[in-house]
N, C-alpha and C positions, 0 to 999 in steps of 0.2 A: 409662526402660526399663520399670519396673512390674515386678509380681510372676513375670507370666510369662517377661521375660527374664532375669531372676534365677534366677528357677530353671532354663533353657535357658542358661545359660552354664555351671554347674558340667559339666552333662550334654554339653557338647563343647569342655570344656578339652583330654581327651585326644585327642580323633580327630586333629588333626595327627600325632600324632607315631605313634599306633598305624595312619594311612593310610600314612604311610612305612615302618612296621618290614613291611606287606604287601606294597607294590610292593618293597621290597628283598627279601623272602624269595620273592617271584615273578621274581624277574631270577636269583635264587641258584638258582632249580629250570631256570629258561631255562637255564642255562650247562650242567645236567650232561642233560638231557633230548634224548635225540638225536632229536627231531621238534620241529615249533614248537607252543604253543599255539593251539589254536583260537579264543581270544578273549583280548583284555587286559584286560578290566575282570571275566569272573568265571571262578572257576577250575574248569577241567576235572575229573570224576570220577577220584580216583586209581586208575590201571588197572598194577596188579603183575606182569599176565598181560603184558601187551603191553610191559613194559620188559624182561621177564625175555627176552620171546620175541626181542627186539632184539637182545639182548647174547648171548646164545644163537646168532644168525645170524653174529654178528661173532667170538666165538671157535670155532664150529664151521666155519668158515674157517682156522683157524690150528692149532688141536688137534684130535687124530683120538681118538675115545672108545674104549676097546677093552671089549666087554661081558663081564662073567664072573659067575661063578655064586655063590652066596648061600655058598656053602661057602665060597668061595677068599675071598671079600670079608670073611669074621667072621675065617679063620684071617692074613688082610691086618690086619687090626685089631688082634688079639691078639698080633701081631709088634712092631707099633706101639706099642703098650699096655706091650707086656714089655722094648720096645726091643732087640729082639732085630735082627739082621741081615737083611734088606737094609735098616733104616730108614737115615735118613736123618746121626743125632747118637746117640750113646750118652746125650746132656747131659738127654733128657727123661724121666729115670731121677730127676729131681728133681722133675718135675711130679707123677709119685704119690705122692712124699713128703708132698709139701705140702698134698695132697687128703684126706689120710688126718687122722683127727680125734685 
């Protein structure tokens, strides 16, 4: 083999196993990716825009957004926060416990 495949074989001991942990983490993004990829061998620019905007069409299908005003939405928060009524559980009366130092 000589000097030069000696040293070319340390240098692709791992590619087996690290070309499979890629095709398996590309078959893992196939499964939850509601479009196909446009190629199998390199991977498309991650686009956050166009998944959000995906999932966005599929539950503005099923949920109706009702819009309200920056006022109503802080003193929605500060109910939240105090656990005061209408939330949801008195029980998150322990999450500011535990925040506090």
């Amino acid at each position: 083999m000589g000097g030069a495949g000696e040293m070319a074989a340390p240098q692709a001991r791992y590619y087996p196993a690290k070309y499979q942990a890629v095709v398996n983490t590309l078959e893992k993004l196939r499964e939850v990716l509601p479009w196909t990829l446009e190629s199998t061998s390199t991977l498309e620019p991650r686009d956050s825009g166009r998944l959000l905007d995906y999932w966005r069409g599929v539950y503005s299908e099923i949920f109706e957004v009702i819009d309200t005003s920056g006022d109503i939405s802080c003193r929605a928060l500060a109910r939240e926060a105090m656990a005061l009524p209408p939330t949801k559980s008195a029980k998150c009366r322990g999450w500011l416990k535990k925040t506090r130092p």
